[in-house]
N, C-alpha and C positions, 0 to 999 in steps of 0.2 A: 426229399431234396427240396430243399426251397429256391422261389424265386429267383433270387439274389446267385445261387451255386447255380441254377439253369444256364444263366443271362452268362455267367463267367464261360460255362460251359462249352456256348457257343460260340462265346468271342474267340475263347483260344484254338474251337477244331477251326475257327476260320484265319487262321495266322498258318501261312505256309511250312513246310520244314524245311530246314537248312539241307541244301545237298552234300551227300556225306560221300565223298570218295569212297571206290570199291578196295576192298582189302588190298594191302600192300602194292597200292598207287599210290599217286598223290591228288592235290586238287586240281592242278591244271592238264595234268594228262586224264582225268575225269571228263572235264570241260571241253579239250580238243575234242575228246571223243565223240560228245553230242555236237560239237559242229561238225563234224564229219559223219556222224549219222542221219541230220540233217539234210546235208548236204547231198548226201546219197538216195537222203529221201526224193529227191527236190527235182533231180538230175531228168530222172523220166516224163515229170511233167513237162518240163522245157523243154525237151526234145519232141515232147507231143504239141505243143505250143508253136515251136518253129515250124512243124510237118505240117499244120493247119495254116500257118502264115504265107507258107509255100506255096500249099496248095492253092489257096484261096488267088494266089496272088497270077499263080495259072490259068484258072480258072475266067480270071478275067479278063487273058489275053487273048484267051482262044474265044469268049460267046462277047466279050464286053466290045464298047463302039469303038472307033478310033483315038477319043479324048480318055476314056481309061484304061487302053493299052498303055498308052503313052505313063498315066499315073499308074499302072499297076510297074509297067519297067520300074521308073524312080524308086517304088517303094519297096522292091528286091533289093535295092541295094542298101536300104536300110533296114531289112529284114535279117540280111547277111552279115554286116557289121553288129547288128547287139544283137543276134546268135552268138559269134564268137566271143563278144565281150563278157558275155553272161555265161557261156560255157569256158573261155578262160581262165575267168574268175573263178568259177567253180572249181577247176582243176589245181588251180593254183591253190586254193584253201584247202583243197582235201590235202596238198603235199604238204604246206605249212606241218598242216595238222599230224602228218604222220609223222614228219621230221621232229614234230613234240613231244610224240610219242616213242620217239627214239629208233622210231623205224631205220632212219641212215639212207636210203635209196628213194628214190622218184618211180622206179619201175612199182611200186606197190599203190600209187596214185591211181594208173590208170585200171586196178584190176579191180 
């Protein structure tokens, strides 16, 4: 093999492959599908993410001084608002996603 076939070699295993829909899908119920795989990934972190936000934000009410009681309250309520907005969202994409998939119902979102 010469040079010249090496160099070609490696340029093309470094060119991605096309993703190829699974037999008798298509490509966008493919595509839903890794956003809702995703998404499913994704879910437990956030929820571990809120549980520390929470905590933490206790934490400060009970040992912290009187000036960050004060800020640990304020920052519950923004702790609680993009929890839901970020766990909405998520809910709301996973339905999209099934709805593309021809699922038809919302009861398959939340299982």
């Amino acid at each position: 093999m010469s040079n010249l076939q090496a160099m070609v070699m490696n340029v093309t295993s470094a060119i991605p492959t096309p993703i190829v829909a699974a037999e008798g899908s298509n490509y966008w119920q493919s595509v839903s599908q890794s956003i809702a795989n995703a998404i499913d990934s994704a879910l437990p972190y956030v929820w571990i993410l809120v549980s520390l936000a929470i905590i933490g934000v206790g934490l400060l009410c009970i040992i912290g001084s009187d000036r960050s009681k004060e800020v640990a309250k304020s920052k519950f309520v923004y702790i609680c608002v993009g929890a839901a907005l970020v766990l909405a969202a998520a809910y709301i994409g996973k339905g999209i996603t099934s709805a593309l998939n021809g699922a038809g119902d919302w009861s398959s979102v939340v299982n």
